[in-house]
N, C-alpha and C positions, 0 to 999 in steps of 0.2 A: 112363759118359758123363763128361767133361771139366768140371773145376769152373765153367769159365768159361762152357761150352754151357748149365749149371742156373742160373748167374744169369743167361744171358740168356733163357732162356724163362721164370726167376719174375718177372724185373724188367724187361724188354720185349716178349716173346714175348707172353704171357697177355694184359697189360695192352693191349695193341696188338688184340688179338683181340677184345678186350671193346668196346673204342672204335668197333672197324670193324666188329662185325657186328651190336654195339645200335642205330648208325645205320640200317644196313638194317634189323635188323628194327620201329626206330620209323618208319620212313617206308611200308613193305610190309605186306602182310595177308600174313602167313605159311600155306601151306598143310599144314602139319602142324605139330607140335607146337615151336613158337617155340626151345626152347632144347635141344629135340633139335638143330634145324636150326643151331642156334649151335655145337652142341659138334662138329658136324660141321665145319661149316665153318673153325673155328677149327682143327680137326684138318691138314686139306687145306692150310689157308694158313700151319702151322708146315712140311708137309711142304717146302713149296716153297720155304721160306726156307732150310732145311736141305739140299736138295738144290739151291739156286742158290750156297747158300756150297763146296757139295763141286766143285760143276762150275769155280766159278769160282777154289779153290785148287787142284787138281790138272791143268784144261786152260783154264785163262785166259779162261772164257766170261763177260761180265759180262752183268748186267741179265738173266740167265733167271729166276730167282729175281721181280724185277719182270713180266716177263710172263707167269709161271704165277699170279702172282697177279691179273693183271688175268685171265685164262681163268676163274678160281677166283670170283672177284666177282661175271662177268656170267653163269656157268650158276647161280650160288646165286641172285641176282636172277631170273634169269628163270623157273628151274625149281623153285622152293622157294616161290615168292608168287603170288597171286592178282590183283593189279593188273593194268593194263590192259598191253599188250607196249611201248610206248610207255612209261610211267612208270618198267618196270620196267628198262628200257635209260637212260631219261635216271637216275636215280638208282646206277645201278650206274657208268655214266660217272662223274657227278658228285664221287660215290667217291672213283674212281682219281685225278679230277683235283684236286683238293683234297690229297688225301696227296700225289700228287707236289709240288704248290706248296709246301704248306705245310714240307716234307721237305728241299725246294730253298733256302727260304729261308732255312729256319733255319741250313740248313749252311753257307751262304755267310756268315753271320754269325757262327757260330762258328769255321769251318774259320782263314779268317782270322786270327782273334785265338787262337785256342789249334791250331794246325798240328799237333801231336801225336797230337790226336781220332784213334778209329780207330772207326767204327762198323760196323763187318761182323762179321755173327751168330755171334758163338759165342767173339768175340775184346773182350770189353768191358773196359776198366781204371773202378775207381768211378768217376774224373770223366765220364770218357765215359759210365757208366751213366746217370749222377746228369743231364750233357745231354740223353741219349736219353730219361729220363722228363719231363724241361721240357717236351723236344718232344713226347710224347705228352699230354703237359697241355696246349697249345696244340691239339692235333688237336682231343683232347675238347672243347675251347670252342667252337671253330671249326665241329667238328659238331652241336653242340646249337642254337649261332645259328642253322646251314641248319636243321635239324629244324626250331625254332621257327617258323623263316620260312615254310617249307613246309608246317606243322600250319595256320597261320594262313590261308593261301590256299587249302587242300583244304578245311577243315573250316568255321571260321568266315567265309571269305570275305569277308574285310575288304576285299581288294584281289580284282581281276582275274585270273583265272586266268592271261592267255595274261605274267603279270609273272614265269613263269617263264625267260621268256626271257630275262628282262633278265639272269639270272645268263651269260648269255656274254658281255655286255662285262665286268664283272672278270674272267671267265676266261681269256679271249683276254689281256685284260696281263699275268694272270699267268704265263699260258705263253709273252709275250715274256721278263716276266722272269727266268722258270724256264733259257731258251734262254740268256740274257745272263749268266748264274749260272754256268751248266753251262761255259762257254767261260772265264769268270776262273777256277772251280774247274782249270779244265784247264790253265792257264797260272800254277800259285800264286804262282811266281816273282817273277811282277810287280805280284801285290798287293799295294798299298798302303795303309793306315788310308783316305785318300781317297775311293779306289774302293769302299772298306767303304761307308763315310759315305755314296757317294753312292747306292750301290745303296740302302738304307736308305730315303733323303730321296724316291727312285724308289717304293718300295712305299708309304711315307705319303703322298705324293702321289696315288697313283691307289686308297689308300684314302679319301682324301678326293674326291676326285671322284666315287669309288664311291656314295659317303655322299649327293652333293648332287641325283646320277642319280636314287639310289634315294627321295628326297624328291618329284624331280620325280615321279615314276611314282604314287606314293601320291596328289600331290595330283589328277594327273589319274583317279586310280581314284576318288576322293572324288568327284570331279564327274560321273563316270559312276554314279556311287552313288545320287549327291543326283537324278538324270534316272530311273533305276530306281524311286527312292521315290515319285518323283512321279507317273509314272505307274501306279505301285500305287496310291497316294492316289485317282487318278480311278478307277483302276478302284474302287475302296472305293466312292465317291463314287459312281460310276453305279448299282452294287447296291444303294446304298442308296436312293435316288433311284427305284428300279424297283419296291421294295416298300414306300416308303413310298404311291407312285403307285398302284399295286393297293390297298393300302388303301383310299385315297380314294377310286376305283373301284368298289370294295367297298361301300363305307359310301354311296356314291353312289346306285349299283346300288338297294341296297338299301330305301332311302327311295323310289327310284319303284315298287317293287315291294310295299312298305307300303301306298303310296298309292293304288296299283290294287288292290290284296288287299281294303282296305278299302271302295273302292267296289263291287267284282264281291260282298263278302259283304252286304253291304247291298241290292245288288240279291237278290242269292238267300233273304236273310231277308225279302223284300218279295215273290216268288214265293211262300213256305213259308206266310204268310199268307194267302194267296186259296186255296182249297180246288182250285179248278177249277187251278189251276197247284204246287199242293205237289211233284206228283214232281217237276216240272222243277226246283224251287229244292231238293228235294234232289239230286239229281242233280249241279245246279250245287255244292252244298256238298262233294259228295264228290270232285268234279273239282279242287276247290280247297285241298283236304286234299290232295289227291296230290300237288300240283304243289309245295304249302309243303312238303308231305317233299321233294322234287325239288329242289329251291334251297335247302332249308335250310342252309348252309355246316357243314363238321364242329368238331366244338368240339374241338380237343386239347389249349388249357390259355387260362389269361384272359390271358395277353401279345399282346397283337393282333398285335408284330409276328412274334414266336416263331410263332401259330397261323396268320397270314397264309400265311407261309413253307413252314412243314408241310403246309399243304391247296394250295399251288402246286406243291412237290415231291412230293407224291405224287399228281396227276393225270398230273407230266411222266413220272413213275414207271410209273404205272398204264400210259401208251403206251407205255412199253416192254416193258411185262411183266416187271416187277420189282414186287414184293408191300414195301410199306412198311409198318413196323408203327411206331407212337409212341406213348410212353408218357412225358407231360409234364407238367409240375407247375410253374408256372414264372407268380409275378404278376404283373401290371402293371405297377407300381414294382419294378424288379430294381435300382437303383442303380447301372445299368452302361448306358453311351450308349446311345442307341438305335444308331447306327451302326457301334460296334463288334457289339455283340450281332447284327445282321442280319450281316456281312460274316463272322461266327465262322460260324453255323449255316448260312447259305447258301454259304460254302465246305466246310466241313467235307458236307453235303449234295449238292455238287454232285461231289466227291470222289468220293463213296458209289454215287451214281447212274452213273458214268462206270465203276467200276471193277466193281459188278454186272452193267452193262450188256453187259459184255466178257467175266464168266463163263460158264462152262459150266453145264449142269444148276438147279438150284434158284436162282431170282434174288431175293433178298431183303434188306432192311436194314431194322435195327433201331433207335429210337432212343430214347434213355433222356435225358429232362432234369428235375431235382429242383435243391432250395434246399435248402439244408441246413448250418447253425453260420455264419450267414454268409457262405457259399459257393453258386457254382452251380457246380453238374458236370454236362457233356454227355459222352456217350457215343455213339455212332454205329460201329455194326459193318454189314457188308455182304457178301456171296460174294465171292470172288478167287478168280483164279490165280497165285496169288504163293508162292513161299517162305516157308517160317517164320523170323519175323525179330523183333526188337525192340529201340524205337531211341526217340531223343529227338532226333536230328539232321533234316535238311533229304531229305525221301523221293526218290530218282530222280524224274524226269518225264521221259516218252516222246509230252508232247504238243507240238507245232509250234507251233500255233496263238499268236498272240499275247494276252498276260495268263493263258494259262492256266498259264502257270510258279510263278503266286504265292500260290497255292492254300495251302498249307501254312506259306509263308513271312508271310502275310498273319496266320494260326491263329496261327503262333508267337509276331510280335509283338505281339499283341492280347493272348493271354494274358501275356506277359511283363509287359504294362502294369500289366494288373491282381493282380500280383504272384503268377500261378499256376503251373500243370504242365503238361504234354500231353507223351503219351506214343504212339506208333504200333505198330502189332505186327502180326503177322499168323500164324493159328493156326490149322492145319487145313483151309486154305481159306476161313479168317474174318481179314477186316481189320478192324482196330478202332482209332477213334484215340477219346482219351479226355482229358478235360483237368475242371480245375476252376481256376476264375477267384476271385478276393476281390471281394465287395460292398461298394462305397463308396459309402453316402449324400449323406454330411457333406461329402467330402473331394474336389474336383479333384482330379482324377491326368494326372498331367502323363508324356507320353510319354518 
């Protein structure tokens, strides 16, 4: 092999391979083994580089080398990841379009001022190497900002999804510019410092538009944010509002039912006294025994709104035929709002029951709430048909319905508040989400 061919695969080849397919594989759920699929790939897109420099020093073919690499990008994207066919085509694009830009730019900046450059594989002089690795220093930055960009909008969802789009208006300029490049490149003759200059003054410009675009877009996703909070807030607001109501209901309820208890045993102890009438007023005692077991509400821990809760979800439970078991520990004073604490358990609840309810065979959930070092841990497991998984991110939802999207999103930042955990999993055909919150007395916690 040619001295010149082993410094350009240690000193551009390799590096260049490492840039372009950490991209893909930080942006892609790789379907086998991550850096089998690298060394593959990176194998396939030396071949083409080497075999577009042979085609194009012995029969004058240019740019094959470029289009076996664009083949080599979008079957690795599509056939080697998991993501949806959609993302895995836009990122594989995005790819190609980015290295050609950024590839384009640099060259028209350099070719210019140093016209000597020769950058074709296998023919490097050090300066020319020592360029070719700047440029690929630029690639690397270039691709971590997009990664960044695009972690933030998959994962944390600060912004709006569909703000992927927005990446085609800088792309579209850059492939004017790319076009406008390609044509001085073709004509070097008539380059002038000027024309350098002005092309330059051309990309910092419509990176600065880029810039002012990409601001607008954020602040309109903020206010699309701030309109989602909100109406998570009412929904909070209503559930809470629902079992505070039932309570009072409750406590309502109850007090007329005292009150009749106590006159109906009054009469039946006023029967038990006259001899000629005893059996009836026992009689009446036993009927009134039965009925106080009948209504007596289930006791599953002294927090009335925790146990409110729990004896409303599992009646709704009970009609579906789903078996609820609770096992709660949980006092009155927990130092955690009343409305966060209802909006935790009657989502995390409501979760359980929907996702039971849609099980096959055995329908049950379990629920585990204790106090404990200052903490309170809920636990809630249920029957699925789900995959074994486990996560701390934001779960699929497959429901339509409006507010039902905020189920989990509600869980997460409620625990975040109170400075805890939550975790979700699913195992064996068991869902479990699980979390522990911090008990604050003393202290406001401010969202």
């Amino acid at each position: 092999m040619p001295v010149p061919l082993i410094f350009d695969l240690l000193f551009r080849g390799i590096p260049s391979c490492i840039v372009v397919f950490f991209f893909l594989e930080g942006n892609l759920k790789p379907k086998y083994n991550k850096y089998l699929q690298i060394f593959i790939g990176s194998a396939l897109y030396l071949a083409a580089a080497m075999i577009g420099e042979y085609l194009r020093e012995n029969y004058a073919l240019e740019s094959i080398d470029f289009m076996l690499a664009i083949v080599i990008f979008m079957s690795y994207c599509i056939l080697l990841h998991t993501d949806s066919l959609s993302f895995k085509v836009f990122i594989g694009v995005l790819l190609i379009l980015l290295l050609a830009v950024i590839d384009s730019l640099f060259a028209a900046i350099v070719y210019p001022l140093f016209p000597g450059f020769d950058f074709r594989f296998g023919h490097m002089t050090l300066p020319a190497l020592i360029a070719a690795d700047i440029d690929l220093v630029l690639n690397g930055i270039v691709y971590y900002l997009v990664y960044s960009i695009i972690k933030k909008i998959r994962h944390k969802q600060s912004i709006n999804r569909k703000a992927l789009i927005f990446m085609i208006f800088p792309i579209s300029q850059m492939l004017t510019l790319m076009v406008l490049i390609k044509v001085i490149m073709m004509n070097g003759e008539y380059v002038t410092t000027e024309i350098t200059w002005l092309v330059i003054v051309c990309v910092v410009v419509s990176v600065i538009s880029d810039i002012f675009c990409y601001r607008g877009l954020i602040q309109n996703s903020q206010l699309h944010e701030t309109k989602m909070r909100n109406e998570q807030l009412e929904y909070e607001r209503n559930t809470q509002y629902r079992y505070y109501e039932k309570i009072s209901d409750l406590q309502h309820e109850m007090m007329k039912y005292r009150h009749d208890f106590k006159n109906a045993l009054a009469t039946a102890y006023a029967l038990c006294d006259n001899t000629a009438t005893a059996g009836e007023g026992k009689n009446m005692l036993d009927e009134l025994s039965r009925k106080n077991d009948e209504n007596k509400p289930p006791f599953f821990c002294a927090n009335p709104i925790a146990n409110t809760i729990l004896w409303d979800k599992s009646k709704i439970a009970a009609e579906k035929g789903i078996r609820l078991e609770a096992d709660a520990s949980l006092g009155e004073n927990t130092g955690v709002d009343g409305v966060d604490l209802c909006c935790l358990i009657v989502n995390m609840l409501d979760n359980a029951i929907r996702g039971a309810g849609n099980s096959d065979g055995d329908k049950k959930i379990e629920v585990k709430i204790k106090e404990e070092n200052e903490r309170i841990y809920i636990s809630v497991s249920n029957s699925a048909d789900m995959p074994d998984f486990e996560t701390s991110d934001k779960l699929p939802s497959t429901k339509k319905q409006k507010n039902h999207g905020y189920g989990t999103e509600i869980i997460k930042s409620i625990v975040q508040k109170y400075d805890g955990e939550v975790l979700f999993g699913c195992k064996q055909k068991v869902f479990n989400c699980a979390l522990s919150i911090r008990k604050d007395k003393d202290e406001t916690i401010v969202m």
